[in-house]
C-alpha positions in Angstrom: 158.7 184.8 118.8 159.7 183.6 122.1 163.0 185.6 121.8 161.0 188.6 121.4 159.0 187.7 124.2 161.7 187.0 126.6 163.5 190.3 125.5 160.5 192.1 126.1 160.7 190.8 129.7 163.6 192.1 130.5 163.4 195.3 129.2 160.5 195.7 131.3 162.8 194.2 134.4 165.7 196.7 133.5 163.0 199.6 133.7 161.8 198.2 136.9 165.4 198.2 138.3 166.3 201.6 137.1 163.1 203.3 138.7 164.1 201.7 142.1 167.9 202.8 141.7 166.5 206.0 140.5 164.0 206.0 144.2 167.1 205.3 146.3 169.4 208.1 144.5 166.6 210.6 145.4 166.9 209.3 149.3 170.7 210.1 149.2 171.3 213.7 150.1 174.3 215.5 149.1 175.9 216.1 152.5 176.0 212.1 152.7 177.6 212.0 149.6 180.1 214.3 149.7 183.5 212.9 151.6 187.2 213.3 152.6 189.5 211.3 150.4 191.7 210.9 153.0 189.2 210.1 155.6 188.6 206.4 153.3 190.9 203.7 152.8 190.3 202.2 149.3 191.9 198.8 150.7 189.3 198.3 153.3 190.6 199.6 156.6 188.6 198.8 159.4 190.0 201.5 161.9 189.5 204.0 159.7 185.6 203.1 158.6 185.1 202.0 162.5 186.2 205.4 163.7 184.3 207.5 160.9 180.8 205.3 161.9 181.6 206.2 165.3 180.8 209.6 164.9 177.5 208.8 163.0 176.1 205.5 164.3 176.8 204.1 167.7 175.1 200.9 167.1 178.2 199.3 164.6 180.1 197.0 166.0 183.9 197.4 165.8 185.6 195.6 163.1 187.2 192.3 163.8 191.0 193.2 162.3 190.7 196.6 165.4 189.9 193.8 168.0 192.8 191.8 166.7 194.7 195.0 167.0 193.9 195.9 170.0 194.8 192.7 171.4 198.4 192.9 169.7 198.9 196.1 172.1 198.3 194.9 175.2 200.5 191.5 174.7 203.0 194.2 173.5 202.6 196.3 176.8 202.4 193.3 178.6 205.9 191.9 177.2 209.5 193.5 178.4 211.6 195.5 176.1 214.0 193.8 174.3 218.0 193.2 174.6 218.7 195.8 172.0 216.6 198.3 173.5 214.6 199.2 170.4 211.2 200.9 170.4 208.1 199.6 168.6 207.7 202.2 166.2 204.1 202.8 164.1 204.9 202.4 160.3 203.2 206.2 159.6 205.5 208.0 161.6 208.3 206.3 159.7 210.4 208.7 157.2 209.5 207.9 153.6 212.9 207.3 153.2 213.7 204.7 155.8 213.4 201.2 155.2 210.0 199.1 156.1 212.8 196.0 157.1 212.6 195.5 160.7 213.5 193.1 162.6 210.3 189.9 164.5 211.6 188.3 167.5 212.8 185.1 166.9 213.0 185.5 163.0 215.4 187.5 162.0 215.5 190.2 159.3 212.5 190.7 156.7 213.4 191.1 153.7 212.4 195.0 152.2 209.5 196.0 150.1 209.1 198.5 148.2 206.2 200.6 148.6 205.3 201.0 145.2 203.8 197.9 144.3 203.3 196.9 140.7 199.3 195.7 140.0 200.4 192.9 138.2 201.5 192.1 141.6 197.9 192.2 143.2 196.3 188.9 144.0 193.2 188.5 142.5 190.4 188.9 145.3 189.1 185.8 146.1 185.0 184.7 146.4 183.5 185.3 149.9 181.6 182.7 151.4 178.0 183.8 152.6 178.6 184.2 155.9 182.0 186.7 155.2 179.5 188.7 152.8 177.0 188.8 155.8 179.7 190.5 158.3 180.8 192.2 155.2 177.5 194.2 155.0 176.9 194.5 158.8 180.5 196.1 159.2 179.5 198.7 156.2 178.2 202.1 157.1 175.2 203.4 155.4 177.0 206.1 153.6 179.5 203.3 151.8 176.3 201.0 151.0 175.2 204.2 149.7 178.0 205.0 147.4 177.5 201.8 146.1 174.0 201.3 145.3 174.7 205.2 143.1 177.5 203.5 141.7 175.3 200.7 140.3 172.5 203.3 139.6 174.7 205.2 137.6 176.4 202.3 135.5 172.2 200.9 134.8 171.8 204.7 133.7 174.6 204.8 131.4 173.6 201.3 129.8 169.6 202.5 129.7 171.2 205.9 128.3 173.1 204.2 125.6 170.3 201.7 124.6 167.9 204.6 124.6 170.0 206.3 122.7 170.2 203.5 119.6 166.2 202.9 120.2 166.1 206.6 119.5 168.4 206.3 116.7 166.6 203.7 114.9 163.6 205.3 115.1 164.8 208.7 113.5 166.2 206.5 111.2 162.8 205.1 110.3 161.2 208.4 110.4 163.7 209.7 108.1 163.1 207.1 105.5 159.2 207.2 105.5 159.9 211.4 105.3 162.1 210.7 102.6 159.9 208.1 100.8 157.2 210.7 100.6 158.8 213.2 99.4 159.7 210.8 96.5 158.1 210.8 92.9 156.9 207.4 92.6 156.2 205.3 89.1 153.1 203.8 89.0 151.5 202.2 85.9 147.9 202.0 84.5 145.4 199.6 82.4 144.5 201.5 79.4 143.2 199.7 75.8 143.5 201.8 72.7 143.1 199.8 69.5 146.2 200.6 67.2 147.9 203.2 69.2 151.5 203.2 69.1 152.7 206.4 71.2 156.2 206.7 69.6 154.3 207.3 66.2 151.1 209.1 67.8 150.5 211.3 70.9 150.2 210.0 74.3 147.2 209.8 76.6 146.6 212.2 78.8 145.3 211.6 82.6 144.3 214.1 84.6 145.2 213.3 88.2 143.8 215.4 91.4 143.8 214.3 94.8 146.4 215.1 97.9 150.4 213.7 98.4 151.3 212.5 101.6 152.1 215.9 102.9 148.5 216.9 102.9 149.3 219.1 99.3 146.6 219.6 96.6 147.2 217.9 93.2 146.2 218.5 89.9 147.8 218.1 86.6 147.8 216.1 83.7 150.4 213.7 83.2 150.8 211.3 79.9 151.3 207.4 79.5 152.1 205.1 76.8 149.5 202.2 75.2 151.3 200.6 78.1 150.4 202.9 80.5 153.4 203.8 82.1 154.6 207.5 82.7 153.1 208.6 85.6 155.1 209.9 88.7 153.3 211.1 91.8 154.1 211.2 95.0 152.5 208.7 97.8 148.8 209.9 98.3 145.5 209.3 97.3 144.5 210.3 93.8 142.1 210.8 91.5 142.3 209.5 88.0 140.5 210.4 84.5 141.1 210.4 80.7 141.6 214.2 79.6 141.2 214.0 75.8 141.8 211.1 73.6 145.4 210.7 72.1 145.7 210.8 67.8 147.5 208.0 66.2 149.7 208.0 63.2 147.3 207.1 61.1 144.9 210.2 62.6 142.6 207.7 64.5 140.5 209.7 67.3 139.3 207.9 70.7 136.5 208.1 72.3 136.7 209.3 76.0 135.7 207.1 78.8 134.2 209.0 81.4 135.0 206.6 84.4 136.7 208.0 87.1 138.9 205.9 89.3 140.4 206.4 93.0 144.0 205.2 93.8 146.6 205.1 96.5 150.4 205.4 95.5 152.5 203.4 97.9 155.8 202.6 96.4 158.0 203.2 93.3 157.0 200.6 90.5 153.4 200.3 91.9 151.0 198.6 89.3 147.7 200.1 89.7 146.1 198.5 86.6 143.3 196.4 89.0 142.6 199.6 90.4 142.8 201.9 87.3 141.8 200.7 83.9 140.5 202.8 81.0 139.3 201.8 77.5 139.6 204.2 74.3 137.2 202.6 71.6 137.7 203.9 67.8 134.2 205.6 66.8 133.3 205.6 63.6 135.5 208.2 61.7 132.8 209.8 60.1 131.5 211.1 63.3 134.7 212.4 65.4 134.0 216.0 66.1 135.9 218.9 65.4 135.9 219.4 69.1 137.0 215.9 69.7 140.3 217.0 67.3 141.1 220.7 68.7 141.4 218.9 72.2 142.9 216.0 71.3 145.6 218.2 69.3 146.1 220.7 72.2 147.1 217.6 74.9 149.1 216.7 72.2 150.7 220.0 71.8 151.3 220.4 76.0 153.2 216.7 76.2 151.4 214.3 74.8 153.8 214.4 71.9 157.3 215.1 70.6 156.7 218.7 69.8 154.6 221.2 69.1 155.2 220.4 65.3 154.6 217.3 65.6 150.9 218.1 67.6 150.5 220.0 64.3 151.3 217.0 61.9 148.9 214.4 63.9 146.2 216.9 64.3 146.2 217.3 60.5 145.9 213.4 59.9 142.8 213.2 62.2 141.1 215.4 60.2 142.0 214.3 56.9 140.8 210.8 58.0 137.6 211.9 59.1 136.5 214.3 56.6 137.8 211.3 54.1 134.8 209.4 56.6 132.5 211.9 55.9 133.1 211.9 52.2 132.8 208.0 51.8 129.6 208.3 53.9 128.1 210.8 51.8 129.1 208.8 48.5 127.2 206.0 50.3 124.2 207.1 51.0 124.2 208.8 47.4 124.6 205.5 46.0 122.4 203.8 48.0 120.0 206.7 47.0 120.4 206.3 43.6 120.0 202.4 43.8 116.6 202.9 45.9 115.5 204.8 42.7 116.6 201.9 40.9 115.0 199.3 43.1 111.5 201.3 43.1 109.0 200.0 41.0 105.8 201.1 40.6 102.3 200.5 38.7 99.5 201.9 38.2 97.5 200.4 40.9 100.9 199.7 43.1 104.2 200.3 44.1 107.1 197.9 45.7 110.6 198.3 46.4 113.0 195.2 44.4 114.9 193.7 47.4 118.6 194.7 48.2 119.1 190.9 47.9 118.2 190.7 44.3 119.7 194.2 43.2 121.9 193.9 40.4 120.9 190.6 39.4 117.2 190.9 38.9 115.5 192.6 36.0 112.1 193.8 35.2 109.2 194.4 32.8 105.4 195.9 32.8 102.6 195.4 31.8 99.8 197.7 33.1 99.1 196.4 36.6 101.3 193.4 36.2 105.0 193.4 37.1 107.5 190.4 36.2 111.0 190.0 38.4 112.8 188.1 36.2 116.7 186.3 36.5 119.2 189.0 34.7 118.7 189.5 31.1 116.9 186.5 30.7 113.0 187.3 30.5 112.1 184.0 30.0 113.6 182.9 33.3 111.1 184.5 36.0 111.6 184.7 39.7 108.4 185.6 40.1 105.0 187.6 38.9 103.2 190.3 40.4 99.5 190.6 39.1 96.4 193.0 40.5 93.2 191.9 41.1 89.2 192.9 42.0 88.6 192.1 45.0 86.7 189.1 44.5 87.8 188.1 41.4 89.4 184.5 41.7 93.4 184.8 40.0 94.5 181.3 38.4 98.8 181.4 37.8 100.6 180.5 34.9 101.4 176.7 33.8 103.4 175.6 36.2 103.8 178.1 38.6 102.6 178.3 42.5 100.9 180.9 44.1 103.6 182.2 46.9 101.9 185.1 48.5 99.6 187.7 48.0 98.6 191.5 49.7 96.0 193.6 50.1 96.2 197.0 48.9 93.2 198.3 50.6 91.8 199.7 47.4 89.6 197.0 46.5 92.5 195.5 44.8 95.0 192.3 46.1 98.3 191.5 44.5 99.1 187.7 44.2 102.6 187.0 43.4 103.1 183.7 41.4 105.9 181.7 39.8 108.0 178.3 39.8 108.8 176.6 42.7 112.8 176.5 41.9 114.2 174.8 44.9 111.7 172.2 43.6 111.2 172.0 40.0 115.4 172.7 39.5 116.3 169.4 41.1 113.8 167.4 38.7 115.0 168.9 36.2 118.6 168.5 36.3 117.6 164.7 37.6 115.8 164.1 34.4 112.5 163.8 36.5 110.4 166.5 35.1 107.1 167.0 35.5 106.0 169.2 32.5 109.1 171.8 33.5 109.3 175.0 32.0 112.2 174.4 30.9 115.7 173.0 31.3 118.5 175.0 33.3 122.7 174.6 33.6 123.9 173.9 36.9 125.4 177.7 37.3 121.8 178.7 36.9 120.1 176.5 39.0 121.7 177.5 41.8 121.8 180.7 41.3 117.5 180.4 40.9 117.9 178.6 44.0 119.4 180.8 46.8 117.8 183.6 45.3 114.4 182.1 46.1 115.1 181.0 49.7 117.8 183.2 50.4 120.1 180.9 50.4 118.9 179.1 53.4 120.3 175.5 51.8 122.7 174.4 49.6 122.1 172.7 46.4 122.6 169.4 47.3 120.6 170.0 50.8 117.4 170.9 48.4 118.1 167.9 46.0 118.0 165.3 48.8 116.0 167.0 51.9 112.8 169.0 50.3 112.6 166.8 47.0 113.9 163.4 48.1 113.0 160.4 46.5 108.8 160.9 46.7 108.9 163.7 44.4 106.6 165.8 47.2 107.1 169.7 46.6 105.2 170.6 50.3 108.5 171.7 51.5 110.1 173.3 48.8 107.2 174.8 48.4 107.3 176.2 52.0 110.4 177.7 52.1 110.5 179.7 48.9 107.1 181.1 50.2 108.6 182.0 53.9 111.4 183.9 52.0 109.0 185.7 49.4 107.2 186.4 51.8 110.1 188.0 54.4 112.2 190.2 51.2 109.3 190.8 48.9 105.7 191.0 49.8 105.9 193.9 53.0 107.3 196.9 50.4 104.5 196.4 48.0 101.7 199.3 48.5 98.7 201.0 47.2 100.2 203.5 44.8 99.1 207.2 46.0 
């Protein structure tokens, strides 16, 4: 971070820098610019700088190495000719071709140089001190401190240029990946739940999807996923997703729709939407899947949601073969169940009662004017119970050894009192040995069976041997609980008969 910060800096420094260079390049005009090669000595001349500022300042001093000059000619004026008689001679009005020896008083010969001076040769310029670079930039003219300060303005332009220039190229780089990136299909996947669908043996599901890409286009279409629910490609926008029909299995197994609707946003390839975007398909009963529920099922089916259009045909055929199978077991049902109300119907002359689905098929039946006996199977002398009319204010005294459990009041002037043994209590005595005058004797099988179908079952065997008869021989509770149960299965059907 404090990289980042520090390179932020100087970018905003270089900026800074530029904008001044770029101030002082609009000061320059173009007549101070432009110049004689000729007139400027690349080495540094003094005489040559000195006698151009002349002309435009004054005010500059002359250089140092023209004073020194200068001073040479006078001593030179001042000092007789010498023996030989030769003339001090400039080097420019030497001929090119004549040699630079010459000879210094008191030396000797110089050795020759050639002019053309290899830049290997060059010594390498050595580091002012402050004060040289001081009389440096007093001795140079405006229109060379000029030149320079373009110079440096032009090399900070060419480095801003070129680091603009990869800025710039990174960002049309990013631009052209988001650009591309949206105009990519994208795989996204959703929740669904469909109980036994396997889509390579059955049809697909089909989502309808609506909403806008990333380019501002409308969308809508119906695309198809697996039990998985993967398949769907889009490309980055927001979208809107639904179930379009319900897919068929292989076995012809219809869905119910879900009529959620769920809001998404594709981002990238691979995106897993299922927190977003998760749909449930429960399997109705079959009985009840419409035909309208098939015909649309079959025709997404037909448009992708499976192999072919053959295979549409093949699945849409074992969806309705399973449901009108449904219909056909429902109806086989309820005839049954008809028929068996017929059979559990009972009715006297003064009233009629219903025998409860509990006891159907093992219970039998016989008459007697307004008296009705329920008794265990084929066994008549093995009652479940006794249902007896009486006047209104007639007193009703049971059987030998058998308990009033409930009676009702037809409304007539008449109340049926339903009698009989007290099996979850006289059963245990009687397999103990304990009876107390018993009716008679029964095999385990039996006493069971006499057992649950008196208190539905509500304890086991052994439960009723040791809890409601126990060791006193009390039949309070036993008592209880086959009345409770008589009184839940048995007493609310029985009516006045019209």
């Amino acid at each position: 971070m404090k990289d980042e910060t520090m390179g932020q800096e100087d970018a905003a420094q270089d900026a800074e820098a530029c904008a001044e260079a770029l101030e002082s390049l609009d000061r320059i005009s173009l007549d101070e610019i432009a110049f004689d090669d000729s007139g400027v000595d690349v080495q540094d001349e003094p005489e040559a700088e000195a006698q151009s500022d002349d002309q435009d300042a004054d005010d500059v001093e002359p250089a140092e190495d023209e004073a020194d000059h200068e001073d040479t000619e006078s001593e030179a004026d001042d000092q007789p000719g010498s023996d030989t008689g030769e003339e001090t001679v400039l080097l420019d009005s030497l001929p090119a071709e004549d040699s630079l020896t010459r000879e210094l008083p008191g030396l000797g010969s110089a050795p020759a140089v050639d002019e053309t001076i290899a830049m290997g040769d060059i010594p390498l310029p050595s580091v002012p001190s402050a004060h040289e670079a001081e009389v440096r930039h007093r001795k140079m003219s405006p229109k060379r401190r000029n030149l320079m300060v373009a110079g440096v303005v032009a090399v900070a332009l060419v480095a801003g240029g070129a680091g603009y220039a990869a800025w710039n190229g990174y960002q049309q780089e990013q631009a052209a990946a988001v650009a591309a990136n949206a105009h990519t299909m994208m795989s996204v996947q959703i929740g669904v739940h469909a109980a036994g669908l396997d889509c390579s043996t059955g049809s697909k599901i089909p989502v309808q999807v609506s909403g806008q890409d990333a380019d501002g286009s409308s969308v809508s279409e119906t695309l198809y996923v697996d039990e998985h629910g993967r398949g769907i490609k889009l490309l980055p926008g927001d979208y809107t997703l639904s179930i379009a029909a319900s897919p068929i299995a292989a076995d012809g197994t219809i869905y119910t729709v879900p009529t959620t609707k769920t809001q998404v946003t594709v981002k990238s390839d691979g995106q897993d939407l299922s927190a977003q975007a998760t749909f449930k398909l429960k399997v109705p009963s079959a009985d009840t899947v419409t035909d309208d529920q098939i015909d649309a099922a079959a025709k997404y089916a037909e448009e992708g949601g499976a192999s072919s259009a053959a295979a549409a045909k093949v699945l849409q055929q074992a969806a309705t073969a399973r449901r009108d199978a449904a219909v056909n077991a429902v109806s086989a049902q309820k005839a049954q169940a008809s028929r068996d109300a017929d059979a559990r119907h009972k009715a006297t002359d003064l009233y009629q009662l219903d025998i409860p689905v509990e006891w159907y098929g093992k219970v039998a039946t016989w008459q007697n004017g307004s008296t009705l006996c329920i008794y265990l199977g084929d066994d008549a002398n093995t009652p479940l119970v006794t249902l007896v009319a009486v006047r209104d204010g007639e007193t009703f005294t049971p059987d030998e050894g058998d308990t009033v459990l409930g009676t009702v009041s037809l409304g007539n002037g008449y109340t049926v009192y339903a009698s009989g043994p007290v099996y979850p209590y006289v059963v245990p005595q009687t397999i103990n040995g304990r009876t107390q005058n018993p009716v008679s004797t029964y095999p385990m099988d039996t006493a069971i069976e006499l057992v649950e179908l008196t208190t539905g079952n509500r304890y086991t065997y052994s439960q009723i041997k040791s809890v409601l008869v126990g060791k006193d021989g009390k039949a309070d509770a036993a008592t209880k609980l086959e009345c409770d149960y008589i009184a839940q299965i048995l007493l609310p059907s029985i009516k006045a008969q019209d």
